[in-house]
C-alpha positions, 0 to 999 in steps of 0.5 A: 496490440496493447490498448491505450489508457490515459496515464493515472494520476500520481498517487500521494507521496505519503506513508507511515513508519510502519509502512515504510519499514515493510517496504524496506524489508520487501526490498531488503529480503528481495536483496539479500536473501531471494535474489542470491538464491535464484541467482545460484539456482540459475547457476546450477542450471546453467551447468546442465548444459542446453539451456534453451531447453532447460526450464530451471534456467528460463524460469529462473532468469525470469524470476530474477528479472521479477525480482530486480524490476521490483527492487527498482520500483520500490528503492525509487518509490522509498525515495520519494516517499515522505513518512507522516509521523503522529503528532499530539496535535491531531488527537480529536480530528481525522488526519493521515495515519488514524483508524475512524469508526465509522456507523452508517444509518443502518446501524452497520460500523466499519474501521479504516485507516487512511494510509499511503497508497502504498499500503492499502488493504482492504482486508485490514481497513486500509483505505487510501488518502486518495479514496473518496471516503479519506478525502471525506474524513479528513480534518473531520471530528467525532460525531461528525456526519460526513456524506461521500460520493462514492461509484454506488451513490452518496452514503451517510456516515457518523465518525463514532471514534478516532485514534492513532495507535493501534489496539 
């Protein structure tokens, strides 16, 4: 029996051209290039004869049910998406789109990038709009102190720099 969870709430529509470009070309390897070769992989499998039994035929229209429930999620996320390009006017101050680096009072630095949620990596420093660390930057300035509660408690930062293109 599946438990119940309240609905999440909507996640902001907002993503770089980067973004937007990676998820175009997951649909589009998606498409093009996986789906018909499983579609033909499940074809060969087919001709084998039983299928019930046939484990290339089951695994593989399983697969191809993976692939299609994705490429429909993402054309419909694409179309409501809206791409945030940069803009000279927000050189100086954290808006969508910028790397922040960040030192805490220990002396510890830390780079993020607010982006979509689309596109969050925390391997990378991709944090999302939505995070309470981006809802603190934002419109913040260099040497700005910027105080964010966060699961762990409240924690003390210093904005040391921001940019808009990558290094």
């Amino acid at each position: 029996m599946p438990r119940w969870r309240p609905k999440a709430p909507p996640s902001s529509p907002y993503i770089t051209p980067e973004g937007m470009e990676k998820l175009r070309a997951e649909v589009q390897q998606l498409w093009k290039i996986e789906r018909p070769q499983v579609t033909e992989a499940v074809h060969q499998a087919a001709l084998n004869g039983d299928r019930s039994e046939n484990g290339d035929y089951i695994y593989g229209k399983k697969r191809l049910r993976e692939i299609d429930r994705r490429v429909r999620y993402l054309s419909k996320r694409i179309e409501s998406m809206k791409v945030v390009e940069y803009s000279p006017k927000q050189e100086g101050k954290v808006f969508f789109g910028a790397w922040v680096e960040l030192e805490n009072e220990s002396g510890d630095c830390v780079t993020y990038r607010i982006v979509g949620a689309d596109e969050i990596a925390p391997s990378l420093g991709y944090i999302s709009l939505d995070s309470p660390m981006a809802k603190a930057l934002i419109g913040r300035a260099v040497d700005d102190e910027v105080h964010v509660e966060t699961p762990q408690g409240a924690a003390l930062w210093f904005i040391n720099s921001i940019r808009y293109q990558a290094e």
